[in-house]
N, CA, C and O atoms as a GROMACS GRO file, in nm:
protein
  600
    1UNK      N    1   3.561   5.923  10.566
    1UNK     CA    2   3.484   5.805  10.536
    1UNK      C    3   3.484   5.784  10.385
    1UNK      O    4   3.446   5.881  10.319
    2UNK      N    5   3.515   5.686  10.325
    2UNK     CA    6   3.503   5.646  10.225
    2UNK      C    7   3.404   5.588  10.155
    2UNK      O    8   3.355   5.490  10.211
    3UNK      N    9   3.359   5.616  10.050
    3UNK     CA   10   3.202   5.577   9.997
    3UNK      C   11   3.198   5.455   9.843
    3UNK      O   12   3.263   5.446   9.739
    4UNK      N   13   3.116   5.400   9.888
    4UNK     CA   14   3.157   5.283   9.816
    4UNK      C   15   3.108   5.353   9.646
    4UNK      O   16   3.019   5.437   9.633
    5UNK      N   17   3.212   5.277   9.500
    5UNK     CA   18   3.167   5.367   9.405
    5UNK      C   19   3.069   5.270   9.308
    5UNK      O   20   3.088   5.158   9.261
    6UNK      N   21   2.953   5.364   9.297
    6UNK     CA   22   2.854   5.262   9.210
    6UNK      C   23   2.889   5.384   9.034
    6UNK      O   24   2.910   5.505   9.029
    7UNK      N   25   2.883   5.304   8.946
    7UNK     CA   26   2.901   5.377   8.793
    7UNK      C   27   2.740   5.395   8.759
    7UNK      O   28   2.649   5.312   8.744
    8UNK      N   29   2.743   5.494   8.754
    8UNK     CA   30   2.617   5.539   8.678
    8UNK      C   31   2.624   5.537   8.526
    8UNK      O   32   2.727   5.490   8.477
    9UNK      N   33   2.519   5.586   8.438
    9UNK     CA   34   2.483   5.620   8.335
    9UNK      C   35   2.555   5.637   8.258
    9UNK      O   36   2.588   5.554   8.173
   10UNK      N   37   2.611   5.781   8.273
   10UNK     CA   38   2.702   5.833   8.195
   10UNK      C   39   2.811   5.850   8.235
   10UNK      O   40   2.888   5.930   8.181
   11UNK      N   41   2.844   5.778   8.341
   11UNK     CA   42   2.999   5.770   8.410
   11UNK      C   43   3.091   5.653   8.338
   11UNK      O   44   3.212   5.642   8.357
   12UNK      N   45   3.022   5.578   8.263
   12UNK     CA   46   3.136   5.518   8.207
   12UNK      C   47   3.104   5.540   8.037
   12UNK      O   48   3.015   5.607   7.984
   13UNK      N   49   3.225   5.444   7.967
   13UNK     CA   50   3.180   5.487   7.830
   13UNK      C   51   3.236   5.333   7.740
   13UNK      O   52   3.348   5.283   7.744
   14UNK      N   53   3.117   5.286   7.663
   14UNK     CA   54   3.102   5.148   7.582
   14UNK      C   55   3.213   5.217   7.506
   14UNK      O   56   3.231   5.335   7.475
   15UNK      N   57   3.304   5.072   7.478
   15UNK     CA   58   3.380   5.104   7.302
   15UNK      C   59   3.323   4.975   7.272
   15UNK      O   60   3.261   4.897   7.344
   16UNK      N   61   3.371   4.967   7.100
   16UNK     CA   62   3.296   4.848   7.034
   16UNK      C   63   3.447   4.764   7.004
   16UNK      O   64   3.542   4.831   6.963
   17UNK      N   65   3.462   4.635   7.023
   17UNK     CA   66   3.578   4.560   7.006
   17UNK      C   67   3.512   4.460   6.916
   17UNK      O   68   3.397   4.425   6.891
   18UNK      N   69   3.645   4.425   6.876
   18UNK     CA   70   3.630   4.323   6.744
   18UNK      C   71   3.726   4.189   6.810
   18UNK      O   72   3.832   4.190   6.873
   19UNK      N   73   3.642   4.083   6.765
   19UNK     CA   74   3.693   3.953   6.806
   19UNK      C   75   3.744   3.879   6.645
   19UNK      O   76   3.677   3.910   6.547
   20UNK      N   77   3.842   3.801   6.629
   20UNK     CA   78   3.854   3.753   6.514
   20UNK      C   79   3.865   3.569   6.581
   20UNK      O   80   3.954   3.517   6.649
   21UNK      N   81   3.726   3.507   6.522
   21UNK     CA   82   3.680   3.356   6.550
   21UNK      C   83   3.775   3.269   6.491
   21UNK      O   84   3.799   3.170   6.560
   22UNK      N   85   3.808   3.273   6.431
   22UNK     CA   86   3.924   3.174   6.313
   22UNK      C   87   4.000   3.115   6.396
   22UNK      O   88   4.080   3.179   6.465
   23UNK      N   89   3.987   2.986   6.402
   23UNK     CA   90   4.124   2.888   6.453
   23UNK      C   91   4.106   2.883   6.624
   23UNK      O   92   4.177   2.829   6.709
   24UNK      N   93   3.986   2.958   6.635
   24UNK     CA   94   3.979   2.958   6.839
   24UNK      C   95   3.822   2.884   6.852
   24UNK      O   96   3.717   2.894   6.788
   25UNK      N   97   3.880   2.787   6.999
   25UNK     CA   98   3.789   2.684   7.075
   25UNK      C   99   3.682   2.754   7.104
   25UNK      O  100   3.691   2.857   7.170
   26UNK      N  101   3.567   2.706   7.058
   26UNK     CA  102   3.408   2.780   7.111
   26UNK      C  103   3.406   2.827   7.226
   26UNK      O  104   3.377   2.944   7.253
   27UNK      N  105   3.447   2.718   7.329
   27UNK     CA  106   3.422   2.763   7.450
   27UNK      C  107   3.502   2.880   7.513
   27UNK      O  108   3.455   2.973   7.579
   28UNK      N  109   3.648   2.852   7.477
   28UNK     CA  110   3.702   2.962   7.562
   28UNK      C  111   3.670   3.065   7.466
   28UNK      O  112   3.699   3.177   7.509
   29UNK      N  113   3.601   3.063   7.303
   29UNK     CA  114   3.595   3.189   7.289
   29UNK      C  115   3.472   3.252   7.348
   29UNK      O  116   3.451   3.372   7.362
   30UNK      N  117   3.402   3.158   7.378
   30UNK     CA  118   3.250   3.250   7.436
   30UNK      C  119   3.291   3.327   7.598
   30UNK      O  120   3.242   3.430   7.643
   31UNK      N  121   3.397   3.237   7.664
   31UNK     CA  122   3.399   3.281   7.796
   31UNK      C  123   3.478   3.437   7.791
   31UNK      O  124   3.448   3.528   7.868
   32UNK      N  125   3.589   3.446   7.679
   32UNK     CA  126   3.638   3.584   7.679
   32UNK      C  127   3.508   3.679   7.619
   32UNK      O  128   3.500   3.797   7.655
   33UNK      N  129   3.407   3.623   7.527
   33UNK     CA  130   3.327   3.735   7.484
   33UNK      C  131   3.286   3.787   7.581
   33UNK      O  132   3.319   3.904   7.604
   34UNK      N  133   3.190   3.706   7.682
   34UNK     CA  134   3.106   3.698   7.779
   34UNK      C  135   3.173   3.816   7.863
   34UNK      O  136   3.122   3.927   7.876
   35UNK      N  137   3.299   3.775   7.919
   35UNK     CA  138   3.363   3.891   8.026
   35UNK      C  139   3.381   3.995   7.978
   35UNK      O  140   3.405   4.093   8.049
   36UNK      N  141   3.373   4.002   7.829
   36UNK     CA  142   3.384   4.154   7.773
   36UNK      C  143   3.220   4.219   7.770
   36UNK      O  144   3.205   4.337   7.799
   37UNK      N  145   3.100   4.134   7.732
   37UNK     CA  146   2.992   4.221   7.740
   37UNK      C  147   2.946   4.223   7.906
   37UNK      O  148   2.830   4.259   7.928
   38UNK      N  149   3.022   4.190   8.010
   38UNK     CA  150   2.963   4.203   8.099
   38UNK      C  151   3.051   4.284   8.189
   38UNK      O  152   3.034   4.297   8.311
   39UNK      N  153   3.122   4.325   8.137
   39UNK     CA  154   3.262   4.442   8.159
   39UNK      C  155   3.356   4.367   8.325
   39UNK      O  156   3.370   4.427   8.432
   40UNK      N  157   3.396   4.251   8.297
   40UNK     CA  158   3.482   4.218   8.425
   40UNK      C  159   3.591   4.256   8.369
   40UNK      O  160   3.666   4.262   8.466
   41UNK      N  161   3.666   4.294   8.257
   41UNK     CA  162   3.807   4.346   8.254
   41UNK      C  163   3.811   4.466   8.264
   41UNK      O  164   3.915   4.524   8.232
   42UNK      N  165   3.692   4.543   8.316
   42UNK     CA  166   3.751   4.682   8.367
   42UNK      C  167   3.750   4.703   8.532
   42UNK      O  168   3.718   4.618   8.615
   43UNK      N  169   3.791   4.836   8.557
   43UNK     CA  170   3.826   4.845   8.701
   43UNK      C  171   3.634   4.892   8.781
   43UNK      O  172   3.580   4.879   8.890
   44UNK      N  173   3.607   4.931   8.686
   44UNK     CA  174   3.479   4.957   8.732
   44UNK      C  175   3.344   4.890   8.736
   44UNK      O  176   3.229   4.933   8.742
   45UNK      N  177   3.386   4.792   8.732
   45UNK     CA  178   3.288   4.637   8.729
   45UNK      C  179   3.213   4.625   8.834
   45UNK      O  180   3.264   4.592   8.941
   46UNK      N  181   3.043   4.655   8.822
   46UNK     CA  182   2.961   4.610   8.948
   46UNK      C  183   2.902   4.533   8.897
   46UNK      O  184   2.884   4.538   8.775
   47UNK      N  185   2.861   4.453   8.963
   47UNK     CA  186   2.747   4.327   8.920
   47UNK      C  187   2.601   4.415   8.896
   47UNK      O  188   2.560   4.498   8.977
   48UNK      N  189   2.538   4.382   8.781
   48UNK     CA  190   2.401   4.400   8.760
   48UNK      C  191   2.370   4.571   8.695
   48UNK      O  192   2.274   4.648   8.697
   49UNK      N  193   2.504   4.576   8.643
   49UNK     CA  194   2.542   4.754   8.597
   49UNK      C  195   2.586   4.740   8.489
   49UNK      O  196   2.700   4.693   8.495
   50UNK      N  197   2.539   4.767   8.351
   50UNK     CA  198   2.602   4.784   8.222
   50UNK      C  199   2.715   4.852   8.188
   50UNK      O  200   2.725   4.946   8.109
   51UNK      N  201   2.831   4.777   8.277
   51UNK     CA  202   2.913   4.847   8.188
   51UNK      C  203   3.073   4.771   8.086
   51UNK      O  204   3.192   4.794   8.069
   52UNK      N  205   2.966   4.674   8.043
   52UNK     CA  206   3.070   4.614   7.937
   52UNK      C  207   3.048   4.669   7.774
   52UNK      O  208   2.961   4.751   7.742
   53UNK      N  209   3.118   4.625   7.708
   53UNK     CA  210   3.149   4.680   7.585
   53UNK      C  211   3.053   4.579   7.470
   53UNK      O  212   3.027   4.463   7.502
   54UNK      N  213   3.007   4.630   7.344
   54UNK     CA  214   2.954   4.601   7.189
   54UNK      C  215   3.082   4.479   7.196
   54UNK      O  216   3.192   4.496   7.248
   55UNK      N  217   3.044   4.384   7.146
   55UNK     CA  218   3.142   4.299   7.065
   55UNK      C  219   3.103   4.262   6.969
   55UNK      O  220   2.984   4.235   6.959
   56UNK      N  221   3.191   4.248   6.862
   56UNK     CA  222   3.209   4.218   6.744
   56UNK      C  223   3.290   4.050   6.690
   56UNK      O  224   3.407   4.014   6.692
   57UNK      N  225   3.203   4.003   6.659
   57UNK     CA  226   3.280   3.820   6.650
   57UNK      C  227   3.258   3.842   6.486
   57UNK      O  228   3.160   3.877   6.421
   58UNK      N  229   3.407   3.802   6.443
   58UNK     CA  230   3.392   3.778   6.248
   58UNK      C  231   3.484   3.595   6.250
   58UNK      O  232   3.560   3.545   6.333
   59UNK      N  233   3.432   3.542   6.119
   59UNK     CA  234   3.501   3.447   6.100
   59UNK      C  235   3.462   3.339   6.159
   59UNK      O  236   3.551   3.254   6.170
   60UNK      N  237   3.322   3.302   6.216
   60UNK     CA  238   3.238   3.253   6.300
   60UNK      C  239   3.224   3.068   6.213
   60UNK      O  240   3.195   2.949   6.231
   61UNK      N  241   3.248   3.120   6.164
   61UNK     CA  242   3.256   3.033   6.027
   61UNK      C  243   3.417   2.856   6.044
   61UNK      O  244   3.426   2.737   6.012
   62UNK      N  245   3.487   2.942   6.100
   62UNK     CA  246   3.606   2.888   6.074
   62UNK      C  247   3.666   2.859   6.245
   62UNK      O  248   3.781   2.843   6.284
   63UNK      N  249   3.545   2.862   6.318
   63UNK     CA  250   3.575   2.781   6.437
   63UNK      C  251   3.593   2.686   6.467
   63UNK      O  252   3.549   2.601   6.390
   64UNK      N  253   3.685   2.620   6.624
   64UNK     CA  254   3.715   2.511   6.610
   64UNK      C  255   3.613   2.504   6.720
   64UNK      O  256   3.528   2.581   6.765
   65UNK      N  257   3.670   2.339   6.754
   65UNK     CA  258   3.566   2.243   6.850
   65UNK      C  259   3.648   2.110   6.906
   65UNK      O  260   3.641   2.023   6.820
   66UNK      N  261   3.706   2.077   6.997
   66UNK     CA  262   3.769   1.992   7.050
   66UNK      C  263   3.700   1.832   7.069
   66UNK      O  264   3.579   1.827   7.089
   67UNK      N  265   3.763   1.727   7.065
   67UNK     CA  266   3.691   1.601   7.101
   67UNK      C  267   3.594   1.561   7.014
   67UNK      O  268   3.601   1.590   6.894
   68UNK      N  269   3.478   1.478   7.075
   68UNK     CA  270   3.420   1.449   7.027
   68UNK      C  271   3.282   1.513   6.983
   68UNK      O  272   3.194   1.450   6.925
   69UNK      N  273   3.275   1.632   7.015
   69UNK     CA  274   3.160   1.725   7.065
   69UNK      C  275   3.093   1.774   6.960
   69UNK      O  276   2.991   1.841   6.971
   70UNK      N  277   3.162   1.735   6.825
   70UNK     CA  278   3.071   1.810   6.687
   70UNK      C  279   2.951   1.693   6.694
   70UNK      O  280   2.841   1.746   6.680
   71UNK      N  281   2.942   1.541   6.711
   71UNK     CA  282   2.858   1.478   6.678
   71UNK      C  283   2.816   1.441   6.807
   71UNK      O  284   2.728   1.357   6.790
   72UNK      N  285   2.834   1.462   6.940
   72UNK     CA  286   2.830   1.400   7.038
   72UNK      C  287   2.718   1.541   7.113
   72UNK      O  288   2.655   1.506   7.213
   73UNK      N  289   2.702   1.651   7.078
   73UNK     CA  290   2.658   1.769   7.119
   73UNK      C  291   2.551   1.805   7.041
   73UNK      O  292   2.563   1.793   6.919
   74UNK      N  293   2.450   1.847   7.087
   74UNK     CA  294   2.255   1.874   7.010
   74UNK      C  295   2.245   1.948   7.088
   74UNK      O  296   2.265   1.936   7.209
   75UNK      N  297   2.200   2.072   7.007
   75UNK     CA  298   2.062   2.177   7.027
   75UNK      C  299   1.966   2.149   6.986
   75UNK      O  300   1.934   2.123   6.870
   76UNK      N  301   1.870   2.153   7.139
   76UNK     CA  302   1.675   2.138   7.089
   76UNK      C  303   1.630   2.259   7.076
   76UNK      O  304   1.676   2.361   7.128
   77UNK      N  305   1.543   2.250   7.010
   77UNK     CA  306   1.413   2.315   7.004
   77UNK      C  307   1.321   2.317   6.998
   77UNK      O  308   1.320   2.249   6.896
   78UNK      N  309   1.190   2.340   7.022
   78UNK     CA  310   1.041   2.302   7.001
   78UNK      C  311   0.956   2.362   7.000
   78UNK      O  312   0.943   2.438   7.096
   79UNK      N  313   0.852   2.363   6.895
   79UNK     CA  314   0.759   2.456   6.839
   79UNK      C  315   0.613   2.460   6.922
   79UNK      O  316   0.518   2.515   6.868
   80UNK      N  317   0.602   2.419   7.013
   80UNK     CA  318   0.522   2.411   7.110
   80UNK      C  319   0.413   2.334   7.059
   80UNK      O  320   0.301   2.381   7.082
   81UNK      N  321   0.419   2.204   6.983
   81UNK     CA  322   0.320   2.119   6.904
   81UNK      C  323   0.352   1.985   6.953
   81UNK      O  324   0.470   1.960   6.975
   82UNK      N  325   0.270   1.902   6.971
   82UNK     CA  326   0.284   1.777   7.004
   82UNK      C  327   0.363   1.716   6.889
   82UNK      O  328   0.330   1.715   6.771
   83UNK      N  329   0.532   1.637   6.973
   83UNK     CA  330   0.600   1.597   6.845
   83UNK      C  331   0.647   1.702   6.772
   83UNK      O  332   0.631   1.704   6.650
   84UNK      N  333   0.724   1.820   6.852
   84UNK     CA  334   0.757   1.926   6.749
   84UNK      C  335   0.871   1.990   6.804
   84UNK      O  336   0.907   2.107   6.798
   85UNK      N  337   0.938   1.853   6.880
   85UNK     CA  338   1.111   1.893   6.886
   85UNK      C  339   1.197   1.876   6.780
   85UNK      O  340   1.174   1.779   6.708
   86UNK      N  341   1.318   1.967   6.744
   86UNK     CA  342   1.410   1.950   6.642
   86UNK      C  343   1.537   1.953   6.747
   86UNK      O  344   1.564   2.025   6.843
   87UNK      N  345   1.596   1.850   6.690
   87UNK     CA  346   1.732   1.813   6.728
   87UNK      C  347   1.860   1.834   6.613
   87UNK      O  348   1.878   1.765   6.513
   88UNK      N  349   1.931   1.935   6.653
   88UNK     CA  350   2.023   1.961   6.566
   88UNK      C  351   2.178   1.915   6.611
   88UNK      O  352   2.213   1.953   6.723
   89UNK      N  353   2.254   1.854   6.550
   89UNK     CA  354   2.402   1.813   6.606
   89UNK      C  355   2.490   1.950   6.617
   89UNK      O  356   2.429   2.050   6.579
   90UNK      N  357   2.576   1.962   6.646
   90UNK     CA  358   2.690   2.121   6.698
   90UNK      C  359   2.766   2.076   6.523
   90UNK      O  360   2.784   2.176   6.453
   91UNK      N  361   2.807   1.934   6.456
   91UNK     CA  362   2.847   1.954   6.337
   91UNK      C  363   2.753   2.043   6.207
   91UNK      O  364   2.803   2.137   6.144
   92UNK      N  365   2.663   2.010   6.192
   92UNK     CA  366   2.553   2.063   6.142
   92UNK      C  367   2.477   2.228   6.195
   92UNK      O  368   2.410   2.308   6.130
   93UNK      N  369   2.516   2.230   6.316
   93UNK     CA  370   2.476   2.387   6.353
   93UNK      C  371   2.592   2.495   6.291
   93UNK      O  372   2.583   2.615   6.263
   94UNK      N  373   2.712   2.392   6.281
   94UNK     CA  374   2.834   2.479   6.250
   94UNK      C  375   2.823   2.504   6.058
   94UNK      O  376   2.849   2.606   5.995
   95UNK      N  377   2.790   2.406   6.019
   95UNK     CA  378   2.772   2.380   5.911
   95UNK      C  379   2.693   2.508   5.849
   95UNK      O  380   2.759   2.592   5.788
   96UNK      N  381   2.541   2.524   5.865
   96UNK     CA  382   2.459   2.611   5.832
   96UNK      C  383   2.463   2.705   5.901
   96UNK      O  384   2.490   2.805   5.835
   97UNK      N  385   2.446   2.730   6.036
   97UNK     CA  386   2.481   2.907   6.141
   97UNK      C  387   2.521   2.848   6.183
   97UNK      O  388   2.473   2.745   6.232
   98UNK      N  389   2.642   2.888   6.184
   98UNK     CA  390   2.761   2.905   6.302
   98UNK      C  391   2.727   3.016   6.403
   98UNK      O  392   2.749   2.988   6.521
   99UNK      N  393   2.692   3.099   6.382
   99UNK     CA  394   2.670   3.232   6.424
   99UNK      C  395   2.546   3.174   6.566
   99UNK      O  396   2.579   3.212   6.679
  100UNK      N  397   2.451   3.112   6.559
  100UNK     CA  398   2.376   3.031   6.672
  100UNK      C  399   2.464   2.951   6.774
  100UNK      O  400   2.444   2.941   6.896
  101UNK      N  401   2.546   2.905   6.714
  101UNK     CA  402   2.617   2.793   6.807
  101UNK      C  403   2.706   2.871   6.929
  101UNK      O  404   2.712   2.832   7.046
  102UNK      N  405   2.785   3.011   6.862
  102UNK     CA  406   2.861   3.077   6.875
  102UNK      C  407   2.740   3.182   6.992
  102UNK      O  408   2.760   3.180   7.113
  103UNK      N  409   2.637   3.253   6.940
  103UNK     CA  410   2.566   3.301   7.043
  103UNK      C  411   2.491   3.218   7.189
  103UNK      O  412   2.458   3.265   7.298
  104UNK      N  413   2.480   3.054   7.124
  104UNK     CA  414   2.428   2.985   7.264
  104UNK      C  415   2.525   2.970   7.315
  104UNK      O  416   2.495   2.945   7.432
  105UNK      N  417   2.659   2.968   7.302
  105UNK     CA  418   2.767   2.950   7.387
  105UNK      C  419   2.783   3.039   7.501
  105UNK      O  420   2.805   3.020   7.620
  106UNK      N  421   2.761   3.164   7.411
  106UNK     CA  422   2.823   3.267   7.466
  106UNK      C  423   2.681   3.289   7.586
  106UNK      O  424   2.718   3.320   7.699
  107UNK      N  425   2.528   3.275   7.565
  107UNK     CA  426   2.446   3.274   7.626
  107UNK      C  427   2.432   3.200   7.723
  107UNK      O  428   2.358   3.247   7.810
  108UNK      N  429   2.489   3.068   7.750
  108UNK     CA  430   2.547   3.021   7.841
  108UNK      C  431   2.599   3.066   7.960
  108UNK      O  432   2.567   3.030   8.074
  109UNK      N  433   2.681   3.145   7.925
  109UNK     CA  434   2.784   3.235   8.038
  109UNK      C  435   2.718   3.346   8.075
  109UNK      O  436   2.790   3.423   8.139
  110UNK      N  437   2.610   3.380   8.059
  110UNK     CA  438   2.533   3.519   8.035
  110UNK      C  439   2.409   3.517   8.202
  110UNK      O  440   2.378   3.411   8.255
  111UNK      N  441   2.378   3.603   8.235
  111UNK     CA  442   2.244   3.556   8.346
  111UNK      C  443   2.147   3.578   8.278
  111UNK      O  444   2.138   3.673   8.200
  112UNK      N  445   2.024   3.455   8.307
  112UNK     CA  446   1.958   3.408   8.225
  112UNK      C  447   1.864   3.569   8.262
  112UNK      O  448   1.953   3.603   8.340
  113UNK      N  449   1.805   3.639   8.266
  113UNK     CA  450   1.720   3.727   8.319
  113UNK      C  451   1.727   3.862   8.220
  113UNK      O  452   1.792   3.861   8.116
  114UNK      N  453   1.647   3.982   8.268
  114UNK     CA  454   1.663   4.100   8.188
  114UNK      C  455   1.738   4.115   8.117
  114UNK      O  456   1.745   4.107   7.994
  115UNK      N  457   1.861   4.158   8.267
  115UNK     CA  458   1.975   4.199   8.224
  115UNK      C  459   2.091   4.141   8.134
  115UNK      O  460   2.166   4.210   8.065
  116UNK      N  461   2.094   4.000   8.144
  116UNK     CA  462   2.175   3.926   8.035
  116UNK      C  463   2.076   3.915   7.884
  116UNK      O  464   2.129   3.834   7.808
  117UNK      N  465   1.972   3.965   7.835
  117UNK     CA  466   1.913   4.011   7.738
  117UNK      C  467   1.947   4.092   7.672
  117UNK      O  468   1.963   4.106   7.550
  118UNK      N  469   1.962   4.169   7.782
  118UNK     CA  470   2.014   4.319   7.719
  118UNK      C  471   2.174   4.315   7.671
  118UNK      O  472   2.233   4.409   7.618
  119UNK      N  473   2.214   4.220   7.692
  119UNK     CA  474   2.436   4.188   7.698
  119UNK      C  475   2.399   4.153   7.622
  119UNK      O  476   2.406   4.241   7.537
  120UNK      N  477   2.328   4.018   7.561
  120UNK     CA  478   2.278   3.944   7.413
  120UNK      C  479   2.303   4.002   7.277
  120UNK      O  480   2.361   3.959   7.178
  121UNK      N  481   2.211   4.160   7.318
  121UNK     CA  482   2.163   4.253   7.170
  121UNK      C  483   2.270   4.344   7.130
  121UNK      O  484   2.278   4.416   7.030
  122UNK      N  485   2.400   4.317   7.288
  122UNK     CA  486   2.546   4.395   7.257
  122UNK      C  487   2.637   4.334   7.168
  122UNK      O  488   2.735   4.392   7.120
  123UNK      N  489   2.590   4.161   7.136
  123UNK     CA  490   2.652   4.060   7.061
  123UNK      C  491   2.644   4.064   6.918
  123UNK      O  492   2.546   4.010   6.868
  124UNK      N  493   2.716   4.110   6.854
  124UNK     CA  494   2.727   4.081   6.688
  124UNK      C  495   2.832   3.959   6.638
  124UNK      O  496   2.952   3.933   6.650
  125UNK      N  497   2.740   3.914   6.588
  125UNK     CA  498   2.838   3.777   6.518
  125UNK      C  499   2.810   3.738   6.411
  125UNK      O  500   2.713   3.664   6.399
  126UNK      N  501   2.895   3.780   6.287
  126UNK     CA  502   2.922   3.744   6.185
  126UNK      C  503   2.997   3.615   6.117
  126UNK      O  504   3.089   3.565   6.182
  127UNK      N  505   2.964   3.558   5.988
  127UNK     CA  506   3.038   3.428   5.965
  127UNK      C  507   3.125   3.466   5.864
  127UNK      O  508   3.201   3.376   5.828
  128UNK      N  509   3.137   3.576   5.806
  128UNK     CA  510   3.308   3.612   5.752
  128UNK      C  511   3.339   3.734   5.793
  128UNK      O  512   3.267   3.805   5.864
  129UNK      N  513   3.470   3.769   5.741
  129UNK     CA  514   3.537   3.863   5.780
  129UNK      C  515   3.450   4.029   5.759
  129UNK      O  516   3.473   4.130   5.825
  130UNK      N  517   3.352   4.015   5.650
  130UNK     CA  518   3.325   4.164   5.661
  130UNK      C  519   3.182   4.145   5.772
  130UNK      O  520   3.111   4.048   5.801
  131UNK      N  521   3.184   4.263   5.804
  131UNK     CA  522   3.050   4.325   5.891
  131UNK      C  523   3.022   4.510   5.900
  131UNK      O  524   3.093   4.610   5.885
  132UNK      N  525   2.921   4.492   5.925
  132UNK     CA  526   2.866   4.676   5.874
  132UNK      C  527   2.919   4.759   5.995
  132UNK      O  528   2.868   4.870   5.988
  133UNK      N  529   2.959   4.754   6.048
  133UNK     CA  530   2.978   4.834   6.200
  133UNK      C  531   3.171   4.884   6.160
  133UNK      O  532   3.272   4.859   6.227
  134UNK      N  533   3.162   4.936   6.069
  134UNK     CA  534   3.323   5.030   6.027
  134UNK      C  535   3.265   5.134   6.056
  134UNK      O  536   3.355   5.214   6.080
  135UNK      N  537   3.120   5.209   6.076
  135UNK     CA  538   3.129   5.342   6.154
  135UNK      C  539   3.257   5.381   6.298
  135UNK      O  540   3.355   5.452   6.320
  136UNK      N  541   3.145   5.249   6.385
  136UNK     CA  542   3.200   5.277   6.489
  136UNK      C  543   3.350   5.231   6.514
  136UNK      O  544   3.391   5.231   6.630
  137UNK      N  545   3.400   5.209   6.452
  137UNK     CA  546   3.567   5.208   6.449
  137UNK      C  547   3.558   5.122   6.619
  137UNK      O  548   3.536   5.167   6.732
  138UNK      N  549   3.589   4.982   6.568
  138UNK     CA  550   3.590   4.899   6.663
  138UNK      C  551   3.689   4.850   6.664
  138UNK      O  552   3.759   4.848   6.562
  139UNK      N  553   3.730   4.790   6.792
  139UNK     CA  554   3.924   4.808   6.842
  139UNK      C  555   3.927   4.658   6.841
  139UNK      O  556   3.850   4.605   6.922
  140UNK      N  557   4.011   4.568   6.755
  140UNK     CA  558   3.982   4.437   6.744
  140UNK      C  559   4.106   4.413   6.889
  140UNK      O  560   4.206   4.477   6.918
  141UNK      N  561   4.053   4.313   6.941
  141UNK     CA  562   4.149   4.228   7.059
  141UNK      C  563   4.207   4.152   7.012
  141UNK      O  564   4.175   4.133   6.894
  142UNK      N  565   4.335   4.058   7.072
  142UNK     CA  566   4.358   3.955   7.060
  142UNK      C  567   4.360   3.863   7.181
  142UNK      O  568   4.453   3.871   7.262
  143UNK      N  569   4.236   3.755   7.198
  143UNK     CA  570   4.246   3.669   7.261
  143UNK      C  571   4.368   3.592   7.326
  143UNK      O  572   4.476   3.606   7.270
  144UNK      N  573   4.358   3.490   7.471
  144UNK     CA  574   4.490   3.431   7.525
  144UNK      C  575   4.591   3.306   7.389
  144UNK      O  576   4.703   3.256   7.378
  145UNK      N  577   4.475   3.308   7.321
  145UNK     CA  578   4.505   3.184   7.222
  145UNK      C  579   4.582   3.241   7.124
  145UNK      O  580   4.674   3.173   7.077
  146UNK      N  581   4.558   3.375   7.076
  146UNK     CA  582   4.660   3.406   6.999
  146UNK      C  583   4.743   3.465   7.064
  146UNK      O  584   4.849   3.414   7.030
  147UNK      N  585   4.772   3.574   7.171
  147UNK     CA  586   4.834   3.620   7.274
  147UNK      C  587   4.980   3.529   7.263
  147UNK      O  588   5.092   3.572   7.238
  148UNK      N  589   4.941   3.399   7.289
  148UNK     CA  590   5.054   3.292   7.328
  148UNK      C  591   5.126   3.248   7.210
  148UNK      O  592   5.223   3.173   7.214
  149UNK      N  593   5.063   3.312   7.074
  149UNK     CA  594   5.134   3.259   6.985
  149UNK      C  595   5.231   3.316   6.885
  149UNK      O  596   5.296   3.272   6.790
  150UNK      N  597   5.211   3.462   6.960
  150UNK     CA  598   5.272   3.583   6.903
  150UNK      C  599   5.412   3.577   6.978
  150UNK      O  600   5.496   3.664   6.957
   0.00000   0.00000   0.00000
């Protein structure tokens, strides 16, 4: 009889990967982050089980955006005051944090609950090339976008 395999604790093991943002579409870059903090490119993928990887986004700065969507696209917010929504355009979010635009994307793809909280705080995103995490010797990827161009 064969037993179905659930990954425990210490049965699997996080590495930290590095994403480089420069010259790649928000969206498909949030959808490759996403499958990496929620570990569907490994073989041991259960739903609702931590076992995706730290990512690392640099260059957050120098993203693109297709169509019409820099002026045509707003993030709200609201301070819980009568009359105390802020409306920000995706040109202007990119402008000042990029690094927000780049995490609601990616939060998007995420389950809204605990557990996609906890994938959130696995998210580092930086808007240039340096970031503090050269301890952990993080294994940069290359996305389908550059993949195809190599």
């Amino acid at each position: 009889m064969q037993k179905t395999f659930y990954p425990k604790g210490t049965e699997h093991q996080t590495h930290w990967l590095l994403v480089d943002a420069a010259g790649e579409n928000l969206g498909r870059l949030a959808t490759q982050v996403a499958r990496r903090l929620l570990g569907k490119d490994k073989p041991t993928f259960t739903p609702g089980v931590e076992v995706g990887d730290h990512v690392v986004v640099i260059n957050a700065s120098k993203i693109q955006v297709s169509g019409k969507r820099l002026d045509q696209k707003f993030y709200y917010r609201h301070s819980g005051y009568p009359g105390g929504i802020k409306k920000v355009s995706l040109r202007d979010q990119l402008q000042h944090t990029p690094e927000r635009a780049i995490k609601a994307a990616v939060w998007g793809m995420l389950p809204h609950n605990r557990y996609g909280r906890k994938l959130i705080g696995k998210l580092k995103i930086y808007r240039g090339a340096d970031h503090p995490h050269g301890p952990q010797r993080p294994v940069e990827i290359l996305l389908a976008n550059k993949r195809a161009a190599q």
